[in-house]
C-alpha positions in Angstrom: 9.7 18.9 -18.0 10.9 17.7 -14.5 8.8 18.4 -11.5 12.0 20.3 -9.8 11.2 22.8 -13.1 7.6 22.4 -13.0 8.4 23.6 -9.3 10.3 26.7 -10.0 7.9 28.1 -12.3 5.4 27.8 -9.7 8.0 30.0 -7.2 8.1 32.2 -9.9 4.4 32.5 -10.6 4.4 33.4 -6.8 7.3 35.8 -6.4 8.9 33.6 -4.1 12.6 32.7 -3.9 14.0 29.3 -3.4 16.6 29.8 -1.0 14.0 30.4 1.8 11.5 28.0 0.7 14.5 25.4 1.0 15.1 26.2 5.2 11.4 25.6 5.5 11.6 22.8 4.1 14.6 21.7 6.0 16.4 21.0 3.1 20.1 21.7 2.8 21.1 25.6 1.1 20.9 25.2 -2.6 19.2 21.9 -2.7 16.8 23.2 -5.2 18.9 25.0 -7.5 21.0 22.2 -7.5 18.2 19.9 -8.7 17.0 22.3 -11.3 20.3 22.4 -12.9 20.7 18.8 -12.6 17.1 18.3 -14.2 17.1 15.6 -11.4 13.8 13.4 -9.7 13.0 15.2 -6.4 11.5 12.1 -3.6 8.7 11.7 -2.8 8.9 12.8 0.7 10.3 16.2 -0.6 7.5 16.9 -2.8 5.0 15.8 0.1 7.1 18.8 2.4 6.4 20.7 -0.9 2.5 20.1 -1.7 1.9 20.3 2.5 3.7 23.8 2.4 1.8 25.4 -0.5 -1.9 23.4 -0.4 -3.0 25.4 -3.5 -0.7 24.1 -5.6 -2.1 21.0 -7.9 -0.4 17.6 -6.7 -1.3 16.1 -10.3 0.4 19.6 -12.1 3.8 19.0 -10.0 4.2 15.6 -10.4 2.9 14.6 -13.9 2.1 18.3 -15.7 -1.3 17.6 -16.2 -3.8 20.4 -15.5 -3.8 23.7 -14.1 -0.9 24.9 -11.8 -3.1 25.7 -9.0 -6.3 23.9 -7.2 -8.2 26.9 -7.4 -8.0 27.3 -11.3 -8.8 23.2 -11.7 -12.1 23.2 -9.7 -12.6 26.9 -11.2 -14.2 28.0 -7.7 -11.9 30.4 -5.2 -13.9 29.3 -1.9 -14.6 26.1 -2.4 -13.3 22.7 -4.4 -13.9 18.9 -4.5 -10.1 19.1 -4.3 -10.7 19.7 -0.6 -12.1 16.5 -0.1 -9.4 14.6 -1.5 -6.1 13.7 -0.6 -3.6 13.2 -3.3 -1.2 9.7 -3.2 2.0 9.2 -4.7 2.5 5.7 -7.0 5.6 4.9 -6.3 7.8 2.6 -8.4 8.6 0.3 -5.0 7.3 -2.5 -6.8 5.7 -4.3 -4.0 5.7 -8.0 -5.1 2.8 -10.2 -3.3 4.9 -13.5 -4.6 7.9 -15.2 -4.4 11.2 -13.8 -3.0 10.4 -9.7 -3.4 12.3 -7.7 -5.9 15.1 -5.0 -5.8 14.5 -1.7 -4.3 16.1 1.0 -3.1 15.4 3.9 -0.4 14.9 6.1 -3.2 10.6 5.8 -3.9 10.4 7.3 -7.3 7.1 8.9 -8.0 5.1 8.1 -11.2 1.8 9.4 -10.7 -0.7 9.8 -8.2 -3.7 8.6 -6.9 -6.9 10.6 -5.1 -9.0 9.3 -2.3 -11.5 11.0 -0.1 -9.8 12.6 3.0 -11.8 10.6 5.1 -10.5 7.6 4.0 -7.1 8.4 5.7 -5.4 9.2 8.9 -4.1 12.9 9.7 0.0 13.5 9.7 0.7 9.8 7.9 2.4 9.3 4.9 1.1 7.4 2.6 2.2 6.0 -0.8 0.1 3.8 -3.4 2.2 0.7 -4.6 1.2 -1.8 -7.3 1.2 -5.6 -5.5 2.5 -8.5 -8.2 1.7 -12.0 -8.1 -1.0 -14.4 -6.1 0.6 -15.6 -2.6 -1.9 -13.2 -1.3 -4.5 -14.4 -3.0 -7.7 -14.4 -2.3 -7.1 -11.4 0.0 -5.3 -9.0 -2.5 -5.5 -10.2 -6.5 -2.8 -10.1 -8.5 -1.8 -6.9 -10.6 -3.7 -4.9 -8.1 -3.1 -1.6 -6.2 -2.6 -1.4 -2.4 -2.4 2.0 -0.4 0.1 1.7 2.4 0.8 3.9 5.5 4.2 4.3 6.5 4.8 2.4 10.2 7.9 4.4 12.0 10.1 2.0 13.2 9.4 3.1 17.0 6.0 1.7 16.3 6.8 -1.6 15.0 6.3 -3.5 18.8 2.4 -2.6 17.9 2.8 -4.3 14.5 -0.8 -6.0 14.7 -1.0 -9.7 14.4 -2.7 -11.4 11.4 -2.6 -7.9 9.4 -1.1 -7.5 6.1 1.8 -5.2 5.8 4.3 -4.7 3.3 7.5 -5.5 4.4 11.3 -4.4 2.9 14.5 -5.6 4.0 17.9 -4.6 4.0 18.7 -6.8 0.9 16.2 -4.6 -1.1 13.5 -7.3 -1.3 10.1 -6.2 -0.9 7.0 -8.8 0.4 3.4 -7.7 1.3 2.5 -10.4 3.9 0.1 -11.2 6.7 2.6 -11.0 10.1 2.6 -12.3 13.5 4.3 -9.9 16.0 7.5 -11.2 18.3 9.2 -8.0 18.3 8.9 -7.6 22.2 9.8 -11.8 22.9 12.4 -12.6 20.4 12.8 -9.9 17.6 11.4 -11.2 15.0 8.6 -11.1 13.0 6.5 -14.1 10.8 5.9 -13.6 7.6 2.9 -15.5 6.5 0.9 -15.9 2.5 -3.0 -16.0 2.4 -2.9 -18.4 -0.5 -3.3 -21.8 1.1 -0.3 -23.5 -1.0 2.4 -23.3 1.6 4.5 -26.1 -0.6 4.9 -22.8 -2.9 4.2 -20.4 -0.3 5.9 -21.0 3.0 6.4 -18.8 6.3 9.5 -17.6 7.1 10.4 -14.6 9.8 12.6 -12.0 9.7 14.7 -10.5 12.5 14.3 -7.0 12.9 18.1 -5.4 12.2 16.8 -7.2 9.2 13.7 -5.1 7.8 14.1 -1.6 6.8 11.0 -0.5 6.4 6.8 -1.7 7.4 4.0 -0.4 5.9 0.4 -1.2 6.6 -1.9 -2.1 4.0 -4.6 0.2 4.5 -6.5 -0.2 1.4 -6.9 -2.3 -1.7 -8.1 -1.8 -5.7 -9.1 -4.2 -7.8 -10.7 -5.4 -10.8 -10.8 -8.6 -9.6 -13.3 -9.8 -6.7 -13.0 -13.1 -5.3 -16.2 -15.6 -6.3 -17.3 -16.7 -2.5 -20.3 -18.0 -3.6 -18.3 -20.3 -5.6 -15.8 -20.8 -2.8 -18.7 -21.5 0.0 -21.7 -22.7 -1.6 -20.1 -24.0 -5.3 -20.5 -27.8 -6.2 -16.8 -28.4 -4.0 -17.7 -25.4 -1.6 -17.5 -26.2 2.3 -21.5 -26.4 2.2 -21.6 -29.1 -0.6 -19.2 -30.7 1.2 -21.0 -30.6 5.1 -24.0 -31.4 3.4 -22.8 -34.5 1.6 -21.1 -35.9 5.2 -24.3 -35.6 6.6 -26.5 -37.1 4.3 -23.5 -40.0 4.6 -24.3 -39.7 8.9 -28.0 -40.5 8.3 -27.6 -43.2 6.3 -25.0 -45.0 8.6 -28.0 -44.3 11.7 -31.0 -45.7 9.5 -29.1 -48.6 9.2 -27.9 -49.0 12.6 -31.5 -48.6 13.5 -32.5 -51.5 11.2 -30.4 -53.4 13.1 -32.0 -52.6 16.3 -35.1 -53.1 15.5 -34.5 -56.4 14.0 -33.1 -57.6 17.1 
């Protein structure tokens, strides 16, 4: 079952009639019924409209038809639920690729499941998505094969794009990059595009003029299985400290000597 079915069972459940739910939503007159008949995917920013319009309707029930219909019945208390203190996410299939060159996309974000986070964790009136980040040019900073939460960045925000903050970036050509950027909107345009992983032989910056990006996102939040080792980066047998402590060891040697020689004469 489709979530535009899964949808109209709920309108029925609730004596409601989709022609007026539709001008709420400010969707176009017979949008739904369309959809039904079509058994087609409704976006993601529709069923957002739709789960803002009727909170007590189960984000997880709509999109995947797991569990109750209603929030209410799920936490099984009518006053007060742990749903309340969560925000639901949609995983979108947008592909975000960390790597080398993007990959395809469209404007249409197809949702395959969704994601819970405590309300606190999130700003008020955003939209957010939850996209899965491929490949290691962000590495150590996002792993690979992890999950990013993203906020949506409206393109009359992008002049306060902050420097040396990772966003995820897609272009007109459908590619998709999660990168740390430099802001030269105001100056010249454009923005710089840069990889964590130190490798820029594999890795290198590049910029991007802005008729050339469709969309920004800003990496809000991460989840991993995989945590980087820093004690094996900064204290390890090649960390930085092994490394300091070695060229001084070297420095005291070369002033013993020199003081030898000093003394001597």
């Amino acid at each position: 079952m489709k979530a535009i079915e899964r949808l109209f069972l709920f309108l029925d459940h609730s004596n409601l009639k989709h022609t007026p739910v539709e001008k709420d939503l400010g969707l176009t007159n017979g949008y739904l019924g369309k959809m039904r008949d079509k058994k087609g995917s409704v976006g993601s920013d529709i069923l957002e409209k739709i789960l803002c319009k009727f909170p007590q309707l189960s984000s997880d029930w709509l999109i995947t038809g797991t569990g109750p219909m209603l929030r209410d019945e799920a936490a099984g208390n009518p006053t007060e639920t742990t749903e309340d203190h969560l925000f639901s996410i949609p995983i979108v299939d947008i592909s975000a690729a960390a790597g080398i060159g993007g990959c395809e996309n469209s404007d249409y974000l197809e949702v395959i499941d969704t994601i819970k986070i405590p309300n606190h964790m999130i700003k008020r009136n955003k939209t957010y998505y939850c996209l899965y980040a491929n490949g290691d040019s962000m590495a150590p900073t996002i792993q690979d094969k992890s999950y990013i939460i993203v906020r949506r960045v409206e393109q009359q925000e992008w002049c306060d794009v902050q420097d040396k903050r990772v966003y995820v970036v897609t272009d007109r050509n459908g590619k998709t990059y999660v990168k740390r950027l430099i802001n030269n909107f105001k100056s010249q345009g454009i923005i710089t595009c840069m990889s964590d992983n130190p490798d820029k032989m594999l890795y290198a910056d590049f910029t991007l003029q802005e008729e050339e990006i469709h969309n920004l996102f800003y990496v809000e939040w991460c989840i991993s299985s995989q945590l980087s080792n820093a004690y094996e980066k900064y204290y390890g047998n090649t960390g930085r400290i092994d490394g300091l402590e070695n060229q001084m060891d070297e420095v005291q040697r070369q002033i013993g000597q020199i003081l030898k020689v000093i003394n001597i004469k």
